[in-house]
C-alpha positions as a Markdown table, in Angstrom:
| # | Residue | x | y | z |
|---|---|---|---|---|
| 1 | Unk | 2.1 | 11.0 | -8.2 |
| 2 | Unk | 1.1 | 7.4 | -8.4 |
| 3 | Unk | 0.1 | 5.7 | -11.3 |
| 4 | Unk | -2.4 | 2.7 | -11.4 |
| 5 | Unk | -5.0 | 1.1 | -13.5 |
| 6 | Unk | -8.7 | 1.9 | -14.8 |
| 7 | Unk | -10.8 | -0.7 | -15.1 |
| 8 | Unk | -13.1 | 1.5 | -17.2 |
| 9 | Unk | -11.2 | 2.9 | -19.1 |
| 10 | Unk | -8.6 | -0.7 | -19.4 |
| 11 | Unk | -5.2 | 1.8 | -19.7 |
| 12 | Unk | -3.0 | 2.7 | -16.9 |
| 13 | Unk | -3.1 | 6.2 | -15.9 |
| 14 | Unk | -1.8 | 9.2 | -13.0 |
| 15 | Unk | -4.4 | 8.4 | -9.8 |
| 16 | Unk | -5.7 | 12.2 | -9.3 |
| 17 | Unk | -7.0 | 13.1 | -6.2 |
| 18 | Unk | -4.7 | 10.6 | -4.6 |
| 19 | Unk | -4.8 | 10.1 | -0.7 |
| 20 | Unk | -2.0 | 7.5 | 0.8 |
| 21 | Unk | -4.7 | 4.9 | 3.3 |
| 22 | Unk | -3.5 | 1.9 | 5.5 |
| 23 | Unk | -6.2 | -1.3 | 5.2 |
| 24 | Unk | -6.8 | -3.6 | 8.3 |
| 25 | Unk | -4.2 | -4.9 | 7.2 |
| 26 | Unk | -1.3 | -3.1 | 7.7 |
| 27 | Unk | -0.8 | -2.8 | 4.1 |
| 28 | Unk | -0.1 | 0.6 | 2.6 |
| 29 | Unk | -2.5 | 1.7 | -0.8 |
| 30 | Unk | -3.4 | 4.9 | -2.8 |
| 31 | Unk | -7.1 | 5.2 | -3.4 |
| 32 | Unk | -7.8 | 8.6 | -5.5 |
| 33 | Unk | -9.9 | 8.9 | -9.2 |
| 34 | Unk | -9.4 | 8.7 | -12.9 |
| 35 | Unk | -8.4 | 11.8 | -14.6 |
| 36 | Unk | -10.9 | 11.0 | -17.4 |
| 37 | Unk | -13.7 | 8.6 | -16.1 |
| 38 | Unk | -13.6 | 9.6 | -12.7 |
| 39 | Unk | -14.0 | 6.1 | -11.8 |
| 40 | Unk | -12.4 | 5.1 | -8.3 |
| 41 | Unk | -9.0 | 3.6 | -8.5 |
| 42 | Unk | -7.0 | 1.9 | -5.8 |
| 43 | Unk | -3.2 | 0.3 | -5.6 |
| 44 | Unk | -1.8 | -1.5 | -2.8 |
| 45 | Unk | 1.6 | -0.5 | -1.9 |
| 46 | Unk | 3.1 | -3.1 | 0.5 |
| 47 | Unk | 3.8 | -3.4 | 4.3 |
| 48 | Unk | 3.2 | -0.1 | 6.1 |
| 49 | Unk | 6.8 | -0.2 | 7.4 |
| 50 | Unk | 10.5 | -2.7 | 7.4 |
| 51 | Unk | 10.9 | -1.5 | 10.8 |
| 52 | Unk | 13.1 | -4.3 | 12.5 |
| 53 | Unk | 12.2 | -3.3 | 16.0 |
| 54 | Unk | 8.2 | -3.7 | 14.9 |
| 55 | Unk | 6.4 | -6.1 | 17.5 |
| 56 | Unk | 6.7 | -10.1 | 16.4 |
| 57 | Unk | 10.4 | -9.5 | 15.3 |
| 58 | Unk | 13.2 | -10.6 | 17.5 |
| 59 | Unk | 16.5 | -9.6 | 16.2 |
| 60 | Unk | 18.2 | -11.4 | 19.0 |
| 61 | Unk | 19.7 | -14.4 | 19.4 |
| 62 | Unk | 18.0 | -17.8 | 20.5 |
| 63 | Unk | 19.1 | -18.6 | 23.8 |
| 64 | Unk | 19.6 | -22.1 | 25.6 |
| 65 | Unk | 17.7 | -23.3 | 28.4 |
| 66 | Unk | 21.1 | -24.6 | 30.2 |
């Protein structure tokens, strides 16, 4: 599972409960709770994909106008 950080408890520790969410973003995160506190934790994971044919990406090349 994924392991993040307590703010309450200031100690890194397993996220339980952990569900995988996308933020309006696009970005990737696991929001779940402490095992002890049962304060909400949250850690951003990155991009939601690499995929290279994803729109704003042009893998081709530039061409001229003549």
């Amino acid at each position: 599972m994924a392991e993040g950080y307590c703010v309450k408890c200031k100690a890194k520790k397993e996220i339980s409960e952990a569900v995988e969410e996308t933020m309006k973003n696009g970005r990737r995160a696991i929001k779940g709770k402490c095992p002890t506190c049962s304060t909400v934790m949250f850690k951003i994971m990155g991009r939601k994909s690499e995929n290279p044919t994803a729109p704003g990406t042009d893998t081709t090349a530039p061409t001229s106008p003549h």
